[in-house]
N, C-alpha and C positions, 0 to 999 in steps of 0.2 A: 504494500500500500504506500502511494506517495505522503510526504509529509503534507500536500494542501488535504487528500482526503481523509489523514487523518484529524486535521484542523479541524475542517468542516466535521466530522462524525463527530471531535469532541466537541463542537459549537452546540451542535443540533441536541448532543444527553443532556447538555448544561444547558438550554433554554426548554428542554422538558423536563426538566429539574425544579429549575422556577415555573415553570408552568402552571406541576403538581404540585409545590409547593403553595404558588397564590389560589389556583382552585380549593383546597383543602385549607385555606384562610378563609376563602369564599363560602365555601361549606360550612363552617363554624359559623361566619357570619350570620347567612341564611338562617341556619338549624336557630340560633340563637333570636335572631328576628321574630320568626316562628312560633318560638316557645312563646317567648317573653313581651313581645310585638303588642299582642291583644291588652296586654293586663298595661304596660306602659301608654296604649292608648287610650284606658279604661281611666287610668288615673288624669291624663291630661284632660279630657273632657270632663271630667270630674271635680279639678280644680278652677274648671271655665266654667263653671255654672256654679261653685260658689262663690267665685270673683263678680259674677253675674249678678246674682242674688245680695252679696254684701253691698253692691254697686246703689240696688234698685234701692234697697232700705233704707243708706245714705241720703240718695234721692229724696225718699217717700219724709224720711224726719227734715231737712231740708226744707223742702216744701209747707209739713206742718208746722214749722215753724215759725214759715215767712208768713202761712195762713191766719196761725195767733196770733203774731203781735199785730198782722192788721187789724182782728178782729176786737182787739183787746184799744187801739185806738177806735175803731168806730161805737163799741160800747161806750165809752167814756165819752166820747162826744154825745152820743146821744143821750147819756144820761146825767150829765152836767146841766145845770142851770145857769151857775155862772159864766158868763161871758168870757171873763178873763183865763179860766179853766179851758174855756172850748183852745181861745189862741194859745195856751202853753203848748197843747197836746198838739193841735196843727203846728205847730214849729217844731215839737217832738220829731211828728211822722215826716216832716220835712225834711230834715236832719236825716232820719234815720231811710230816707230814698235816696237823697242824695248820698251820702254810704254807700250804697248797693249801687247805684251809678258807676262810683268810682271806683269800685270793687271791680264792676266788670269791664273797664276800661283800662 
């Protein structure tokens, strides 16, 4: 055998060497994917809907919130008689929108 055929025979066992190597890394891969693939997807979709849920609640108390203290100035207006009481409270909720303005700017 010339020494090129020899070259070339040992090129071609030494890149199915790696070959069988990277396939049988692949294999592990795979097999591993496999197993453990479902339950890994189980918990990410699982952690997205309590980040979901924690989100909405935020949300929801947020909201009830902003709901009371309007609700808590327009009681007081309407149940003041004094005059002077109605303008504190309207410079209150003034104040307190302009706030919320600035917050979201």
């Amino acid at each position: 055998m010339s020494s090129s055929e020899v070259l070339l025979k040992a090129a071609f066992k030494c890149l199915a060497l790696r070959l069988d190597n990277g396939m049988a890394g692949l294999r592990e891969n795979m097999a591993y994917l496999l197993k453990d693939g479902p339950e890994k997807l189980r918990q990410e979709v699982q952690l997205f809907y309590e980040e979901v849920i924690d989100e909405a609640s935020r949300i929801e108390k947020e909201t009830d919130k902003k709901n009371s203290k309007e609700d808590e100035f327009s009681s007081i207006i309407n149940e003041a008689n004094d005059p002077q009481i109605i303008i504190d409270h309207l410079r209150e909720k003034v104040s307190y929108l302009s706030r919320k303005i600035e917050e979201r700017s």
